[in-house]
VEXDREN-2710 file (C-alpha; in Angstrom, 1 decimal):
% VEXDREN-2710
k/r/px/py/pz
1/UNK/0.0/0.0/0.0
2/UNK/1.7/3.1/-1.4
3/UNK/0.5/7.2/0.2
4/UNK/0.2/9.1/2.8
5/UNK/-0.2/8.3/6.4
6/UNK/-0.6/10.3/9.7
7/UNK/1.0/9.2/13.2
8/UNK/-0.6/10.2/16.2
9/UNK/2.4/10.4/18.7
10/UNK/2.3/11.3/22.7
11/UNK/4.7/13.1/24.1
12/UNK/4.3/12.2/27.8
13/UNK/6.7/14.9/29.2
14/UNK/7.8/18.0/27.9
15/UNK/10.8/18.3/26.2
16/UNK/13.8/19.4/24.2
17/UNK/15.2/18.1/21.7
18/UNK/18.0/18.8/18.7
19/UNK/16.1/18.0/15.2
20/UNK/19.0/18.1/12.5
21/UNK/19.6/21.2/10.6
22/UNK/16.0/22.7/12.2
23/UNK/18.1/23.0/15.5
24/UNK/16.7/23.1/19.0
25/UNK/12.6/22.8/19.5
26/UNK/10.8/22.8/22.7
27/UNK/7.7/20.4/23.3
28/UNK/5.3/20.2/25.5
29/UNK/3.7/17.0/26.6
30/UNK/0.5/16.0/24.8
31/UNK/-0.5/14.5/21.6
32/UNK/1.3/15.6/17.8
33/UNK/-0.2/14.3/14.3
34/UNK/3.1/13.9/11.7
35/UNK/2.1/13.5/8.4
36/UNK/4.2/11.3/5.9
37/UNK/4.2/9.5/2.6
38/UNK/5.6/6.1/2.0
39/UNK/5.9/5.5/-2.1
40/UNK/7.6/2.2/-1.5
41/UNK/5.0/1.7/1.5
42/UNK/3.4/2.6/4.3
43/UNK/3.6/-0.3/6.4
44/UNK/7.4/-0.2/5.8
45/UNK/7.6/2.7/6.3
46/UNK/5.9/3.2/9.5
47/UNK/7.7/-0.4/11.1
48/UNK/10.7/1.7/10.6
49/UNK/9.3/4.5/12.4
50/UNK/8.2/2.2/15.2
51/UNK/11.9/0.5/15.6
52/UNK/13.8/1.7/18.7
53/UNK/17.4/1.0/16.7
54/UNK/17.3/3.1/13.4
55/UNK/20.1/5.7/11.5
56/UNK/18.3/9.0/11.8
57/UNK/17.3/10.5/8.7
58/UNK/14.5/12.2/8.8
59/UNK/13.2/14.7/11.4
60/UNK/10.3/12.1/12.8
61/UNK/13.8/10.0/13.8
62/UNK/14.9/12.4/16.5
63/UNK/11.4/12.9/18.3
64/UNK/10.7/9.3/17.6
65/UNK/14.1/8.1/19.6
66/UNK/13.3/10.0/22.9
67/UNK/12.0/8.2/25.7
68/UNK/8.6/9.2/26.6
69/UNK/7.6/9.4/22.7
70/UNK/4.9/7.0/21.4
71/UNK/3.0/6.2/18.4
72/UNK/-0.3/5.5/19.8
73/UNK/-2.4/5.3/16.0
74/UNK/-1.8/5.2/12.7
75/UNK/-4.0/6.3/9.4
76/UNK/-3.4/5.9/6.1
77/UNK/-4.7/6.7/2.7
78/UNK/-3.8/4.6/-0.2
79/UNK/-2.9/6.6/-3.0
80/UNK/-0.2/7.1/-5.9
81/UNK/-1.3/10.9/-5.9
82/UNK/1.3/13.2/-4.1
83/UNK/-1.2/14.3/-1.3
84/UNK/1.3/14.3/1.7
85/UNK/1.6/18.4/1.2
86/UNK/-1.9/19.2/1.1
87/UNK/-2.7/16.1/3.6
88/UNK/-0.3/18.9/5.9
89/UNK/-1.9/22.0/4.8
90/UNK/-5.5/21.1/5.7
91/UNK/-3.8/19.8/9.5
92/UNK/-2.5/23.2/9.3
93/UNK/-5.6/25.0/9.2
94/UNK/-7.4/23.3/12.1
95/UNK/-4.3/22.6/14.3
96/UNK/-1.2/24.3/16.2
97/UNK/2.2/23.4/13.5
98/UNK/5.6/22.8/14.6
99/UNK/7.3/25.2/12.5
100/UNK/9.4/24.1/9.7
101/UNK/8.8/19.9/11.1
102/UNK/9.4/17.1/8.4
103/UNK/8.7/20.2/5.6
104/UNK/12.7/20.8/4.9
105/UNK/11.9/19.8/1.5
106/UNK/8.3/21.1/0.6
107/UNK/7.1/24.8/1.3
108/UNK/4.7/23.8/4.0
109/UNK/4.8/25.5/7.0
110/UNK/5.6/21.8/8.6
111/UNK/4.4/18.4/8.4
112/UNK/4.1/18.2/13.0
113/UNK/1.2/19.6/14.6
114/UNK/0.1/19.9/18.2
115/UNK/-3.5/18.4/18.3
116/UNK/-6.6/16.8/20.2
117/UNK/-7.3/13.0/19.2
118/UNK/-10.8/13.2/19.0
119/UNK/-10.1/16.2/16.4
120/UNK/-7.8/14.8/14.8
121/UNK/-9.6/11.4/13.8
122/UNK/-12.4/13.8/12.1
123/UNK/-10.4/15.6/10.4
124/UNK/-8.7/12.5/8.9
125/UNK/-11.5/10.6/8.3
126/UNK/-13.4/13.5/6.5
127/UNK/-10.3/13.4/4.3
128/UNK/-10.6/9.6/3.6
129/UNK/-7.9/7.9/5.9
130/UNK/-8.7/5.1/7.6
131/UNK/-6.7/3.9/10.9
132/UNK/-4.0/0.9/10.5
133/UNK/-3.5/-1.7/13.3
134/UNK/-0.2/-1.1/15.0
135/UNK/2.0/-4.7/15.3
136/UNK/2.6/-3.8/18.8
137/UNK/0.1/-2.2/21.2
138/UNK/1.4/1.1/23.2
139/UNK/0.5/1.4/26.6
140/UNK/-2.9/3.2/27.7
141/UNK/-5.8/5.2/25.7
142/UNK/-5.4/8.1/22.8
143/UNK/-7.1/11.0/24.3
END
């Protein structure tokens, strides 16, 4: 299954961390929606993002290496269209960004956003994602 998918991450404590070239950002504990795409797959792609030993590459590897960080869902929507940029934009408009998260290579204003769960599963089901069963199973309720 080739698109875009959204990962809907807790950060249980605040904190700081050093994310590449972006430098230092400051989080605060709650729940973050990352949007990605995954041409060669999504499930690949996220068991990557789920695996505790990894090189980090992208900016999703330094937030998603801190203790305390968990994916707690997944959603995807199978596509070959390009949609990961305006999958971000329309998180944008209804949720606090991250500025300048995951979008190093795009011109949105970033691909991290602070948000609520209940909110966010609206929001990506009115776009047409539909939620992925983790292989593991975090610890506790989403929200």
């Amino acid at each position: 299954m080739r698109g875009v998918y959204v990962l809907l991450i807790e950060v249980k404590d605040s904190l700081e961390l050093e994310v590449g070239k972006l430098g230092k950002l400051r989080l605060d504990s709650g729940f973050f929606a990352y949007v990605g795409s995954a041409r060669g797959g999504i499930r690949a792609r996220v068991e990557r993002h789920l695996r505790s030993q990894k090189k980090i590459h992208w900016h999703i590897d330094y937030l998603l290496s801190r203790s305390g960080v968990t994916v707690r869902e997944v959603y995807a929507l199978e596509t070959d269209k390009p949609l990961e940029c305006q999958t971000a934009r329309a998180l944008a408009a209804g949720f606090s960004v991250v500025p300048g998260f995951g979008s190093s290579d795009c011109a949105c204003r970033s691909h991290l956003f602070r948000c609520d769960p209940r909110r966010l599963r609206g929001a990506l089901e009115e776009l047409g994602f539909r939620r992925l069963e983790l292989l593991y199973r975090p610890h506790g309720p989403a929200g």
